[in-house]
Biotite code that builds the C-alpha atoms (Angstrom):
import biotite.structure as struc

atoms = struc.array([
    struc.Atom([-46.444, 31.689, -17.018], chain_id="A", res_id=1, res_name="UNK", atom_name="CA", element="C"),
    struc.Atom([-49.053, 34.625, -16.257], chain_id="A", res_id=2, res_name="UNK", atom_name="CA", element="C"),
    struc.Atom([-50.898, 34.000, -12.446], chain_id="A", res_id=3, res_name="UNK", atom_name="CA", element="C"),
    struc.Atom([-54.334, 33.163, -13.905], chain_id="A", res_id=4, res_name="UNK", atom_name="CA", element="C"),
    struc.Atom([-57.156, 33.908, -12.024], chain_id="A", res_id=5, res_name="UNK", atom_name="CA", element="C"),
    struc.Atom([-61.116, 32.870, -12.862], chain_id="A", res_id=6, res_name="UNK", atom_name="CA", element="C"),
    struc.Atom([-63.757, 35.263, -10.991], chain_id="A", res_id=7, res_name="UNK", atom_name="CA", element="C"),
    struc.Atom([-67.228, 33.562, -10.459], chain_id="A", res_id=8, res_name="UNK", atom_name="CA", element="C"),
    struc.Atom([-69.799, 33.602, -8.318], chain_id="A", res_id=9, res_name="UNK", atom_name="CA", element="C"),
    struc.Atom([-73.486, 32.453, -7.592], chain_id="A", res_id=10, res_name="UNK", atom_name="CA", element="C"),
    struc.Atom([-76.007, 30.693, -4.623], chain_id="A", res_id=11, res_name="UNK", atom_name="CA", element="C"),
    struc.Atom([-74.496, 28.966, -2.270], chain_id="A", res_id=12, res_name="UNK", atom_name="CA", element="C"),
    struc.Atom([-76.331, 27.153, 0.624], chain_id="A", res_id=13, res_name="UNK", atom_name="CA", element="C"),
    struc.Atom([-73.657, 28.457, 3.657], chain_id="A", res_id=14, res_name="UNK", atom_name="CA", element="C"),
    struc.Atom([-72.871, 31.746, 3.236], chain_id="A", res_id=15, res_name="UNK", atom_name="CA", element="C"),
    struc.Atom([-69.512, 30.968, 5.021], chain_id="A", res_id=16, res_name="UNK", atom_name="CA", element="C"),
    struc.Atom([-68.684, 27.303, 3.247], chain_id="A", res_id=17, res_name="UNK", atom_name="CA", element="C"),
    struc.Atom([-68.366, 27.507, -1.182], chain_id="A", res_id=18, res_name="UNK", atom_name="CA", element="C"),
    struc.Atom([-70.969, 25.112, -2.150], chain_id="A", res_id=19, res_name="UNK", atom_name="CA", element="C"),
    struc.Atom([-72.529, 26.695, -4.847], chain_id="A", res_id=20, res_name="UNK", atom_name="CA", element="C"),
    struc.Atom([-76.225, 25.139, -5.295], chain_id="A", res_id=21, res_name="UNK", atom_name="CA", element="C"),
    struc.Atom([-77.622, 25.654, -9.122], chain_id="A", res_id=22, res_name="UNK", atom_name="CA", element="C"),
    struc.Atom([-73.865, 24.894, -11.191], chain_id="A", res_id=23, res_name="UNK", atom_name="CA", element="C"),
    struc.Atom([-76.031, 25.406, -14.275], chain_id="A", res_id=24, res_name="UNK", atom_name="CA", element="C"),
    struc.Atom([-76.569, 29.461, -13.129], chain_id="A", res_id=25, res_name="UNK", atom_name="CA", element="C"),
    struc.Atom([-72.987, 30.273, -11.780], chain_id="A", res_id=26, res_name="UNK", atom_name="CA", element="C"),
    struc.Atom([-71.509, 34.005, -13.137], chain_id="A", res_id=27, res_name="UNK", atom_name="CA", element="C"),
    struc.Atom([-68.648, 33.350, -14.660], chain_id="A", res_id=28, res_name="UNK", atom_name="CA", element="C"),
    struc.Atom([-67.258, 36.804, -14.730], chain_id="A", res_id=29, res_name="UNK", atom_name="CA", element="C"),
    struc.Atom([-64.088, 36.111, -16.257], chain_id="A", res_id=30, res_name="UNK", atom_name="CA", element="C"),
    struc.Atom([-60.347, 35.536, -16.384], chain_id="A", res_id=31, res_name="UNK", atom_name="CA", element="C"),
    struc.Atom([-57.459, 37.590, -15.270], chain_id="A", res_id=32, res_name="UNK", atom_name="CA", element="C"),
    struc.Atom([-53.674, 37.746, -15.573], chain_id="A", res_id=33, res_name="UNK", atom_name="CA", element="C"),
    struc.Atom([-53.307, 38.804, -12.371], chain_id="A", res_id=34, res_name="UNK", atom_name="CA", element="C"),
    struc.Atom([-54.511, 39.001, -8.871], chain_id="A", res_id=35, res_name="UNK", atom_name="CA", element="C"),
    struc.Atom([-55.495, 42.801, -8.734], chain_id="A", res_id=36, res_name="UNK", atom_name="CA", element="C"),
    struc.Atom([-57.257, 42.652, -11.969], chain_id="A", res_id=37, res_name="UNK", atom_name="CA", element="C"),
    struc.Atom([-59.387, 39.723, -10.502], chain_id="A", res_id=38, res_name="UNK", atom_name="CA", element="C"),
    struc.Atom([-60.094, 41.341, -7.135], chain_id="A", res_id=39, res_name="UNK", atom_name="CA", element="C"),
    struc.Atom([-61.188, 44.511, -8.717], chain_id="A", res_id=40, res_name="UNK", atom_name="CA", element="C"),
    struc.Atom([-64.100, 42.253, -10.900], chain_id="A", res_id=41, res_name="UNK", atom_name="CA", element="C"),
    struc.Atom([-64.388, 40.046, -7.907], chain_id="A", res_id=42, res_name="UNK", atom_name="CA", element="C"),
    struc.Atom([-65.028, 43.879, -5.602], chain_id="A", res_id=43, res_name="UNK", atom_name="CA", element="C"),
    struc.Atom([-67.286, 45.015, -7.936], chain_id="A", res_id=44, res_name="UNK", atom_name="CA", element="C"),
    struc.Atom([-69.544, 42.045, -8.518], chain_id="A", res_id=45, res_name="UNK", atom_name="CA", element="C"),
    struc.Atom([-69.657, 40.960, -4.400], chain_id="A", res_id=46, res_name="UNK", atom_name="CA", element="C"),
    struc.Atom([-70.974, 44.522, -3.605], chain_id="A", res_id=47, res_name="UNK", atom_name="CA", element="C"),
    struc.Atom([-73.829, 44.582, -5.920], chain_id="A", res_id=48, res_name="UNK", atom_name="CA", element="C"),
    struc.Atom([-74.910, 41.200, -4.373], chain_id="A", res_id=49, res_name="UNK", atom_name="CA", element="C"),
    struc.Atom([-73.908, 42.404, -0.632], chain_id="A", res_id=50, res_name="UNK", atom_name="CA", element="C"),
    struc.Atom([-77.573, 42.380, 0.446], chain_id="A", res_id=51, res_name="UNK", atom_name="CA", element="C"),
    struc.Atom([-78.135, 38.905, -0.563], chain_id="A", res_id=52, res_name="UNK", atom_name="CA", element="C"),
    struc.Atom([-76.322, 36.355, 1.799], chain_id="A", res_id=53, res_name="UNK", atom_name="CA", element="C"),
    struc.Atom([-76.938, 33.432, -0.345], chain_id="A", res_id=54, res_name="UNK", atom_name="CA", element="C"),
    struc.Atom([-74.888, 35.266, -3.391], chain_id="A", res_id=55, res_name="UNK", atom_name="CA", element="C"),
    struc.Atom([-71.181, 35.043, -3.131], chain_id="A", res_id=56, res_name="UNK", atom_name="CA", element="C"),
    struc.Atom([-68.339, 35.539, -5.613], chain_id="A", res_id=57, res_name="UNK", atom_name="CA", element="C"),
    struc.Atom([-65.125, 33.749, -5.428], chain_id="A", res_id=58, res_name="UNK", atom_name="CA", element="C"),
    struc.Atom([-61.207, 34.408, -6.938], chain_id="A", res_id=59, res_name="UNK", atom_name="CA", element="C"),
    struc.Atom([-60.361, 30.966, -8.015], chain_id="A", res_id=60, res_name="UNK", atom_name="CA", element="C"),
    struc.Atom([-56.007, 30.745, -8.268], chain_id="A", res_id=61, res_name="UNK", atom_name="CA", element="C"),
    struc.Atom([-55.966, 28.562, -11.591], chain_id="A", res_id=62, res_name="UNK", atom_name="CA", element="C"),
    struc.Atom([-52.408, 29.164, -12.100], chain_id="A", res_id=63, res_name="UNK", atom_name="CA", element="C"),
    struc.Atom([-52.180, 26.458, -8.739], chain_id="A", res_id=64, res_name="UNK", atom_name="CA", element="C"),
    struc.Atom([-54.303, 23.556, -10.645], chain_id="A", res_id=65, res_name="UNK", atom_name="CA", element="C"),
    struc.Atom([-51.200, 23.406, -13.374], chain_id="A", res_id=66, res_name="UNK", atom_name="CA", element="C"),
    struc.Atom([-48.726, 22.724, -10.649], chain_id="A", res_id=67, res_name="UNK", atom_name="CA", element="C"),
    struc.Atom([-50.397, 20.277, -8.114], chain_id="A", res_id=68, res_name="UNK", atom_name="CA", element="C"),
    struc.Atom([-47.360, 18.835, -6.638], chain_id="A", res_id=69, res_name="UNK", atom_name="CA", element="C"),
    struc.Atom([-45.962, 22.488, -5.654], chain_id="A", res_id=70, res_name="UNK", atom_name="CA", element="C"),
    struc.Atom([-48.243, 22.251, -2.363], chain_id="A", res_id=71, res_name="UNK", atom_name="CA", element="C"),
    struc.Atom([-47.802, 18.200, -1.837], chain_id="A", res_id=72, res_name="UNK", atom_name="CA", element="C"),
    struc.Atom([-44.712, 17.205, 0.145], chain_id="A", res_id=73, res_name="UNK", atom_name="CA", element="C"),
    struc.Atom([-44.677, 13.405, -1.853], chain_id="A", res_id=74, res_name="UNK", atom_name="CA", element="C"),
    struc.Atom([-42.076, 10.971, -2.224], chain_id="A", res_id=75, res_name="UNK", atom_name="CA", element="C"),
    struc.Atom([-40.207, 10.386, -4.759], chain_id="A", res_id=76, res_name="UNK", atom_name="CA", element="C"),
])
């Protein structure tokens, strides 16, 4: 299975925290088989918005929502 990775980005009311404030306006900028390919859309899109602290765009790893149990330790 390809590493998927989702690019988006948009307000958020902490520029350090990921709550994103207006869900109906995020930039979804797109999908990506792998991690450089998504880092070079994510690069591109954060510095056009670098003077704006409330903008902030975000690699999402959505190749780790198909396998939730990899990162839990649960018992059988």
């Amino acid at each position: 299975m390809k590493k998927l990775h989702l690019v988006m980005g948009g307000r958020v009311s902490d520029p350090q925290g990921h709550d994103f404030v207006d869900l109906a306006n995020l930039d979804l900028v797109g999908v990506y088989g792998s991690y450089a390919e998504a880092e070079e859309a994510w690069r591109g899109k954060a510095q056009r918005t670098v003077d704006d602290a409330e903008m902030k765009y975000v690699v999402v790893h959505l190749h780790r929502l198909f396998e939730p149990d990899v990162a839990l330790d649960r018992p059988a």
